[in-house]
N, C-alpha and C positions, 0 to 999 in steps of 0.2 A: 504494500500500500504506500511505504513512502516516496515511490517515484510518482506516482499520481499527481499530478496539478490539476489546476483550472480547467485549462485546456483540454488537457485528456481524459480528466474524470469525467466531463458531463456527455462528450460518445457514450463511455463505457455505461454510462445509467442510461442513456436512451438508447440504449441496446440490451438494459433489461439486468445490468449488474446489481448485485444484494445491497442495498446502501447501508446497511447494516452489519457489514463486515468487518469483523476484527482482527488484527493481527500483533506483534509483539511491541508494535507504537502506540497502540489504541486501536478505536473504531475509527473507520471512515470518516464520519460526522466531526468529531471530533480533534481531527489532523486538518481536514479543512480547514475547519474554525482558527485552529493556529498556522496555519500556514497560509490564511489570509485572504483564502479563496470564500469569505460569505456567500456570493454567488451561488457556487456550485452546493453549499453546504444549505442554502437555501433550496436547492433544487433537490437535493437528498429527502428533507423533510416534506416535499411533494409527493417525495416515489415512495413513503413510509420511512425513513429514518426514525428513528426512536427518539426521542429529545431527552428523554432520562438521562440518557449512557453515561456511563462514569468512566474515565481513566486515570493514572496516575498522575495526571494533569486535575482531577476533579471534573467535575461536571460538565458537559455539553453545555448549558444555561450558563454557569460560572464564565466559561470562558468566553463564551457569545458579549458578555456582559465587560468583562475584565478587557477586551479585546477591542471595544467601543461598536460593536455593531450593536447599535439600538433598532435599527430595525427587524435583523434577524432575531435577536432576543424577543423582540415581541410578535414574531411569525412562530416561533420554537411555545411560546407559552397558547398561543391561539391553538397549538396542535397539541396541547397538552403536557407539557414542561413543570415541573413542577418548581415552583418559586421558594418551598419552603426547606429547600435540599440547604445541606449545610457541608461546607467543606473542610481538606483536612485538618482546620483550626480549631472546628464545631463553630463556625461563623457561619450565620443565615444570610441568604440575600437580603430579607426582609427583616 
């Protein structure tokens, strides 16, 4: 997954790839998120990406948030995100 960009990730989803695949960097969703690709990481949570997912990073939401995309954070919570997750501080977003 970590060669994936922008670019090539969003073929690979409109060709039907699992946006919910993980491997030993994290999930999908998530690598996006930090490597800056919002876009495609918005397009994930089209094709069912999970907005939960956690990695050694923390949270999907965390990072959307931490990372300044305001608008994906608030497409991630429209599909079910959950706002009250707390990370590995035991700090809540809220």
């Amino acid at each position: 997954m970590r060669r994936i960009n922008g670019s090539s990730g969003m073929p690979l989803l409109q060709r039907g790839a699992d946006p919910n695949v993980k491997d030993s960097y994290g999930f999908a969703l998530t690598q996006a998120i930090r490597s800056g690709y919002a876009e495609l990481a918005t397009e994930m949570l089209g094709r069912g990406a999970d907005p939960n997912v956690k990695d050694s990073y923390g949270f999907a939401l965390t990072q959307a948030i931490r990372s300044g995309y305001a608008k994906l954070a608030t497409e991630m919570l429209g599909r079910g995100a959950d706002p009250r997750v707390k990370d590995s501080y035991g700090s809540a977003l809220i």
